[in-house]
N, C-alpha and C positions, 0 to 999 in steps of 0.2 A: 574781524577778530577771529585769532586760529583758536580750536581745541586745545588741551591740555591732553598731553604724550607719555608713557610709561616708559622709558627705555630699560635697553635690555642687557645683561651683564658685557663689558667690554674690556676687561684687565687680560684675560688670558689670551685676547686677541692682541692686543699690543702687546704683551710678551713676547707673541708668536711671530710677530708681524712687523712693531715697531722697535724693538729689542734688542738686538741680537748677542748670544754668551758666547763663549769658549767655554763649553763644561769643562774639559780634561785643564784648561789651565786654573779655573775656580777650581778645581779640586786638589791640583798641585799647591797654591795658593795658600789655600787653607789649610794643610796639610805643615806648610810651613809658616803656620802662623801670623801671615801679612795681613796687620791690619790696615796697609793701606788699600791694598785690593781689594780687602772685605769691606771697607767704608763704601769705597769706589761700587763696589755692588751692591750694597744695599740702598746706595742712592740712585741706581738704574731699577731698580724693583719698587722705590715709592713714586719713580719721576714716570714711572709706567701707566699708576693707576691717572685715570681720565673716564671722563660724562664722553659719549658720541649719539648723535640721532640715528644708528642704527637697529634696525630690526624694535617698532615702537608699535605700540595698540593705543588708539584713541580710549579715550575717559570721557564721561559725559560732560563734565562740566566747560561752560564756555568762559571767553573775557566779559560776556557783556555779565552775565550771570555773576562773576565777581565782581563786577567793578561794584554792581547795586549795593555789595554788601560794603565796601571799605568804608562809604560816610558814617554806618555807624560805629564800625570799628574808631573810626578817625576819632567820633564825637564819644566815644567812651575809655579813651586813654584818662589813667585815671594815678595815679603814684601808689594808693593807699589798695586799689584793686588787684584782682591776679592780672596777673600776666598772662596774655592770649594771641595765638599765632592766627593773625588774621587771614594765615592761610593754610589753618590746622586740616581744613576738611580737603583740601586736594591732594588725591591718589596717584599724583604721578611726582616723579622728581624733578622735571624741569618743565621749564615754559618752551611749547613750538615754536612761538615766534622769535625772529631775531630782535624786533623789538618790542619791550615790556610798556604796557600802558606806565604813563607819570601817574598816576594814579595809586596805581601797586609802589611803582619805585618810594612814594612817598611813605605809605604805610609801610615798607618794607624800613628806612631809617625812622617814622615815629617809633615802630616797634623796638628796635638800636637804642636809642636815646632813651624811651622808658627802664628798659633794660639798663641800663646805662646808671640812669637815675637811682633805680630800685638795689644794684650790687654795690655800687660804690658813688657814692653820693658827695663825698668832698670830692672823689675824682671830674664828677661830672662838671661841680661847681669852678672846676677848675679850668672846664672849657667855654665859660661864658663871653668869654671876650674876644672868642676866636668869630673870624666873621662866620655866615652858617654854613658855607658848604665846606668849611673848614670841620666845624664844631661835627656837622654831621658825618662827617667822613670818619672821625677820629670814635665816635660814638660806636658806627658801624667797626671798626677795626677791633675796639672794645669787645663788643660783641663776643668778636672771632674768637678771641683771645681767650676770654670766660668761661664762655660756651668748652674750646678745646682744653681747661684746664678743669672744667668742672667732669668733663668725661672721664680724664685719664686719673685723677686725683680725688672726685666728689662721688655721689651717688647718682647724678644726671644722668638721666636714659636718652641720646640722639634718634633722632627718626630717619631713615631712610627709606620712602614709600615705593614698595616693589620687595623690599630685601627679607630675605629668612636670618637675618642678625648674625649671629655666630656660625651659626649650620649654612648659612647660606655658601654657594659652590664657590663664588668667583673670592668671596673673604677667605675662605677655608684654604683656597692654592695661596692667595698671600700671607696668611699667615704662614706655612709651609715654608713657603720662598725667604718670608726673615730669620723662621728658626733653622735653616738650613748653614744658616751664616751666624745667628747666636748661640748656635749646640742646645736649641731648644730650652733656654733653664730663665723662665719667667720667675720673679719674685714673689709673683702673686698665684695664689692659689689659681687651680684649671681651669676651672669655668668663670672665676671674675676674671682671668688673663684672656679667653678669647672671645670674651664679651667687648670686654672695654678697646682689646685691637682692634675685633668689625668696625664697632663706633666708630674707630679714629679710621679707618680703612675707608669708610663712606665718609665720614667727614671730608676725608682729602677728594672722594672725589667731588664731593658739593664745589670745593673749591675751586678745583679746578673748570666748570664753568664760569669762574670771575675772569677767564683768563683765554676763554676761548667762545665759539657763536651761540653756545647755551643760554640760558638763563637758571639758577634754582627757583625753585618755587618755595628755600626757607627763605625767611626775610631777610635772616642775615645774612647770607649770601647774593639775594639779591642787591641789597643793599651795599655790600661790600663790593659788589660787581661796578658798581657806578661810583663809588671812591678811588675803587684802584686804578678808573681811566681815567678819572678825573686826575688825579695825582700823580700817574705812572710810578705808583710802586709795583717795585720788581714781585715776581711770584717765589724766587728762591727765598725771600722773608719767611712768607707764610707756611710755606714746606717746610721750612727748616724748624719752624716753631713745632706742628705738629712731629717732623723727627723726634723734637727735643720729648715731647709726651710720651711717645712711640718706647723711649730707649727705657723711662722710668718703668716701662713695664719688667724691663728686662737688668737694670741695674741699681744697685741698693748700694754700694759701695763705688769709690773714688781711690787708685792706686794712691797716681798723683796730684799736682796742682793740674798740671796740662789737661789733664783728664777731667779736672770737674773745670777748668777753662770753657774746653768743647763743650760741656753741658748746658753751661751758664750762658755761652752764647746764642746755643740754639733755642731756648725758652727766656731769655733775657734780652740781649742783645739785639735779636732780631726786631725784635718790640722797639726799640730806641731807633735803629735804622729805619724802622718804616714810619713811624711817627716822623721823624725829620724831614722823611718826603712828602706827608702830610703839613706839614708846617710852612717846607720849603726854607732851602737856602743856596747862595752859590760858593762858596769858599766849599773845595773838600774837603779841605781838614775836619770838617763835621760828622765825616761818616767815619771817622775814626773815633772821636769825642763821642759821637753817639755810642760805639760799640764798649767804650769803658761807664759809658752813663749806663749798661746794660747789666754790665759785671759788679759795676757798684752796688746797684739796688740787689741783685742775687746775692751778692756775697754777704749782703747785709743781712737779709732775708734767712739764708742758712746759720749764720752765727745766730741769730735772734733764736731760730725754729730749733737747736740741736737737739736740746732737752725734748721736746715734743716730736719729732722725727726718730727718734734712737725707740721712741716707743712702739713706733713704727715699725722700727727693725731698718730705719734706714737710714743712713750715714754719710752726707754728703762733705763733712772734710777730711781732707787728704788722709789718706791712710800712712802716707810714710812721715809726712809731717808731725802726725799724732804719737809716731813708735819713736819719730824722732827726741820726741818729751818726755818717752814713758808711759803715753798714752795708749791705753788697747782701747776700742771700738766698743768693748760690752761697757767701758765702764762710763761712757755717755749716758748711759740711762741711770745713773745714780748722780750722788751728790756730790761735784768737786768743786762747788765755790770756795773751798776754804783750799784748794791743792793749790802749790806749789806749781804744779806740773803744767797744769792747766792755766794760770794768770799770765808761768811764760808760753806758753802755746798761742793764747789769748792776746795777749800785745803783742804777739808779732805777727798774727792773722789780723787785727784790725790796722796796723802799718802797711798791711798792704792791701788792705781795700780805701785805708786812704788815696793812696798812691792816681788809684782808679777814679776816687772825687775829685781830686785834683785835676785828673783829664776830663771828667765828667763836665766840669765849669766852666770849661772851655769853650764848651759847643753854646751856654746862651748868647756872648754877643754875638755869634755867628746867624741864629735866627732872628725872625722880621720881632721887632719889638711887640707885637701884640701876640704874639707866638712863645713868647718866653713865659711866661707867668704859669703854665700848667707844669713844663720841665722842671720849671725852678722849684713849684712847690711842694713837686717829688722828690727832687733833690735835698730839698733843705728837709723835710719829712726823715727821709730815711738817713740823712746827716745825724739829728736827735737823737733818733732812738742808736745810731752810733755811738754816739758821747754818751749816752747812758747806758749802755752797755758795759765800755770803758769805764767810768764814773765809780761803776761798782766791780770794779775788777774782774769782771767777763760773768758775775753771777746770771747764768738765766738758767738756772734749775730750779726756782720760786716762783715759779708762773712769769708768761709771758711778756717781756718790757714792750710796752705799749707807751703813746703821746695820749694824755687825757685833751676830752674836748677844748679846755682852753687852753691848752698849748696848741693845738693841732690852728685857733684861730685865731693866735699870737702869731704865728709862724707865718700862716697864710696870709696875713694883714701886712708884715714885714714885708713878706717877699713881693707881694702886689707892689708897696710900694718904691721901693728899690727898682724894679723892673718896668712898672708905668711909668715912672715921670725921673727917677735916677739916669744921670748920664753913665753907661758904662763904656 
């Protein structure tokens, strides 16, 4: 059994090395405005960050020294307890070895699944039927997901062992390198904006040992490491999800549709696509169905959240669709259930996120029948609180519309049975 390794900052070397720019044309580029060149660069400057085993210093602790600890990790997984990274105490970022004791891999998805359990709880209940390297797979991807939405959006502080967080050298050039291509104007106050990009800066590159002969040493990338071969989901998912986090830092406003499109895909969308490879199916028409089950649940989600985002100072529908009504942007934060303006803005934004359920529905009989019952109970989930939106004429400046507990297990009891034993 090998040591555990510290590795050593490696972004500015794949810049340097694995990279290569034309300044004079980015700068031409930019100059005249091309967002597609600017896209196009800012996705060689995230696909750059990466984990490498060079230039590492041994740490004392061994494998055999953990493994002793996991059984009691194992035998104190608990629902009602905190939650504990049963590999809180290791000082390095990754594992030397190319391969990880079963052991850890295991504790790396109980930890997944607890997690899992403790955030979202009907979610979890919805993967019971999945068989288990299914269920844990999807648990671990859960995880990922959480975890990067609680950085970019929550209070959660990420660990990266080795790193100086925000001050640290190799974050500080990347942040650099994105606001060189955003004109530097983060939404969020200076110090929570280069706090929360380090985080998501080491997050991607935790990731990126799911995908290459590393291993992490957090669980949930270890554990995601061994879903994603299992499953061969693509890695441009997972990047794109973190994108999607990345860009919140930097945009509060939506011109157009297309525009909060691109959004909803990178932190929506993506989530639908890799679950499906998680699932498994073969018609591709799926990965199309997947990408409107992606946009449906977001777009749902944004009409739901207005009132409570506008307080935020942030505004995720379309800005010209809104001027289109007579709508301005400040007046989301007050009361327009009773406007005119707004009911027609309102039905014709949930017309077209039908549009998306409609493709959304698609994609169940496309997956294995015991695979359907968690999609669907998302689906029909966020169908509801559509129709109650609508119901009351787009009102959600009165607090939250929510599915109370017995609807949420009307719903789920239908769709079970519809999906177990209904011929579709």
């Amino acid at each position: 059994m090998g040591s555990l390794r510290v590795v050593s900052h490696t972004y500015n070397e794949r810049m340097s090395e694995g990279v290569n720019f034309d300044d004079s044309q980015i700068f031409v580029d930019l100059n005249n405005n091309s967002k597609v060149n600017q896209q196009e660069r800012l996705e060689q400057v995230r696909s750059a960050v990466e984990i490498t085993r060079d230039a590492v210093k041994a740490v004392s602790i061994t494998a055999i020294d953990l493994l002793k600890e996991i059984p009691s990790f194992m035998a104190g997984l608990d629902l009602e307890a905190e939650l504990k990274n049963p590999f809180s105490h290791i000082e390095a970022p990754i594992w030397e070895e190319e391969m990880v004791p079963q052991e850890m891999i295991d504790a790396a998805y109980a930890y997944c699944e607890l997690l899992t359990k403790k955030e979202a709880g009907n979610f979890y209940h919805s993967l019971k039927y999945l068989p288990d390297d299914q269920r844990r797979a999807m648990c671990a991807y859960y995880a990922f997901c959480r975890r990067a939405d609680d950085i970019a959006d929550g209070d959660y502080v990420d660990v990266f062992p080795g790193s100086d967080g925000a001050e640290d050298p190799e974050a500080t050039d990347y942040r650099r390198s994105l606001e060189e291509l955003t004109g530097d104007k983060s939404v969020l106050d200076a110090p929570t904006y280069r706090d929360k990009l380090a985080q998501l800066f080491f997050y991607r590159k935790k990731l990126s040992t799911a995908y290459n002969c590393n291993s992490s040493t957090d669980p949930i990338f270890m554990a995601l490491k061994d879903a994603v071969a299992r499953f061969e989901v693509p890695r441009e998912y997972l990047d794109d999800l973190i994108s999607g986090m990345e860009d919140d830092l930097y945009t509060n406003r939506y011109r157009t549709f297309d525009d909060l499109y691109k959004y909803c895909y990178r932190v929506a969308s993506t989530v639908g696509l890799a679950c499906i490879e998680i699932y498994d199916y073969e018609d591709p028409k799926a990965i199309e169905y997947a990408e409107s089950w992606g946009i449906f649940m977001q777009l749902t989600n944004i009409l739901r959240d207005v009132s409570e985002d506008a307080g935020r100072n942030r505004v995720y529908l379309p800005l010209d669709d809104l001027e289109r009504h007579g709508i301005k942007a400040s007046e989301l934060s007050t009361d327009l259930s009773n406007d005119k303006r707004w009911h027609a803005f309102v039905s014709e934004f949930i017309e077209r996120i039908e549009v998306y359920h409609e493709k959304a529905l698609k994609l169940l009989p496309l997956l294995n029948r015991k695979a359907r019952y968690s999609p669907a109970a998302m689906m029909s989930f966020y169908a509801s609180i559509l129709k109650k939106i609508k119901k009351h004429d787009g009102n959600i400046f009165h607090g939250q519309i929510k599915l109370s507990k017995v609807e949420k297990v009307s719903l789920a009891a239908a769709v079970y049975i519809k999906q177990r034993f209904l011929r579709l």
